[in-house]
C-alpha positions in Angstrom: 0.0 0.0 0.0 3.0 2.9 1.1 4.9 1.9 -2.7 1.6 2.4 -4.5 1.5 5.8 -2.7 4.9 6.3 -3.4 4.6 6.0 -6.7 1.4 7.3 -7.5 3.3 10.6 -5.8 6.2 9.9 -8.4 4.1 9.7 -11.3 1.9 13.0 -10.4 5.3 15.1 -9.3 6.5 13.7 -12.6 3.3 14.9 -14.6 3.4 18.4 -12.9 7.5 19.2 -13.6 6.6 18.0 -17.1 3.5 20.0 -17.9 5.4 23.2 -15.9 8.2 23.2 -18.2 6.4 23.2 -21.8 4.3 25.6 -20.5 6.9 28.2 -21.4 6.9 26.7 -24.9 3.1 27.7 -25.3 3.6 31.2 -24.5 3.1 33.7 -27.3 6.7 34.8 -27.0 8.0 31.4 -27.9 5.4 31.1 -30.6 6.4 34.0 -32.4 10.2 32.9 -31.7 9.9 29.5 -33.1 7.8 30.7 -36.4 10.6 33.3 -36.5 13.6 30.9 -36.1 12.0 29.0 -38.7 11.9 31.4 -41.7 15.1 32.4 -40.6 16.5 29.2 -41.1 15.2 28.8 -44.7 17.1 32.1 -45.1 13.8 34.5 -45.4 15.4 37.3 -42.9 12.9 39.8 -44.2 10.1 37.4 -43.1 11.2 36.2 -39.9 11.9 39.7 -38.5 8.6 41.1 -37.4 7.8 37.5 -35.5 11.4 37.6 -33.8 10.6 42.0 -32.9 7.1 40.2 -32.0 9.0 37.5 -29.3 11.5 40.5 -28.1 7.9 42.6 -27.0 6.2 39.4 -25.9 8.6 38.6 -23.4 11.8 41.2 -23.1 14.3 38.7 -21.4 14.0 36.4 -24.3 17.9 36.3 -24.8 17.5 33.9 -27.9 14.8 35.7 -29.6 17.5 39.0 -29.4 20.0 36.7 -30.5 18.2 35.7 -34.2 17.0 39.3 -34.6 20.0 40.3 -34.7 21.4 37.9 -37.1 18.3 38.5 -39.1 19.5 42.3 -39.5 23.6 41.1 -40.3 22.4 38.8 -42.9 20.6 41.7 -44.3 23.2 44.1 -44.1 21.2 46.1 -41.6 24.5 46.6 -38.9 23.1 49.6 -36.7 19.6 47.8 -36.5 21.5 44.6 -35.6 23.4 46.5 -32.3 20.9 46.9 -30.1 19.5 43.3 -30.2 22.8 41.9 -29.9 23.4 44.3 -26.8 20.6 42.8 -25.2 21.3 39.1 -26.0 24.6 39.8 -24.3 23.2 40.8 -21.4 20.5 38.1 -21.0 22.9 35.1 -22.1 24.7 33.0 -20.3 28.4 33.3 -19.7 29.0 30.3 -21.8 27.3 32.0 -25.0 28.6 36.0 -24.7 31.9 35.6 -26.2 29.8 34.2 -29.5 27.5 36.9 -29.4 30.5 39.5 -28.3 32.0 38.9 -31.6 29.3 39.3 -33.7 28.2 42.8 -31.5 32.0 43.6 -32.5 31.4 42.9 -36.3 27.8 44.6 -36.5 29.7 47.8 -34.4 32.6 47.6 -37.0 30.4 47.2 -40.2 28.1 50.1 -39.4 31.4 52.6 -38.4 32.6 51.5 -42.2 29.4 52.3 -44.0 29.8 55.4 -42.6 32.8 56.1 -44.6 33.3 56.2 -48.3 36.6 53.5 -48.0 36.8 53.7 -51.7 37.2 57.3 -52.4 37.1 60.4 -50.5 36.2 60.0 -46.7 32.6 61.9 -45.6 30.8 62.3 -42.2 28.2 60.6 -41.7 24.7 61.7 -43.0 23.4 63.3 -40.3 26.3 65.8 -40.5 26.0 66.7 -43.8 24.0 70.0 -42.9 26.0 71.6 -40.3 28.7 71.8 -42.9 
């Protein structure tokens, strides 16, 4: 009688922790993430963007969904859009990822500070100068 007790505890604890932990994956956030992810993955950047902006609102310490958006804007050339998700991946990642994501922040920083100068011929401000001189 106590082991069928036992385990009829095991089985529900087991149940709960179970149904707990893909909760998470039902969320809205995750929904958006994973529809996101996906079209990113078949290399439709322009697509997958609004759903990955869409996880980022849905749930703002989503450090994966910063991390595709901000791929999504290097694979489109996009470097200035791509910092500030990047930024934020950084900070929500774990230790064990940053130094990935730190070197792509680096290229995205890099990228857009080079588009902001003509490399081929004669060197300009940036745009937003342009009138004050």
């Amino acid at each position: 009688m106590k082991n069928k007790f036992f385990m009829l505890f095991v089985v529900l604890t087991l149940a709960w922790t179970s149904a707990c932990a893909s909760l998470g994956r039902l969320s809205p956030a995750y929904t958006s993430f994973d529809h996101g992810r996906t079209l990113f993955n078949q290399g439709r950047f322009d697509e997958a963007i609004p759903y990955l902006e869409d996880a980022t609102r849905d749930d703002p310490e989503f450090a994966q969904a910063y991390l595709y958006l901000g791929r999504a804007y290097i694979s489109q050339s996009r470097w200035r859009a791509a910092i500030q998700p990047l930024r934020a991946a950084f900070r929500l990642s774990p230790r064990e990822s940053q130094q990935e994501i730190m070197n792509l922040l680096l290229d995205a920083m890099f990228a857009a500070a080079l588009n902001d100068f003509d490399l081929g011929g004669q060197r300009r401000p940036p745009a937003r100068f342009n009138s004050t001189l």
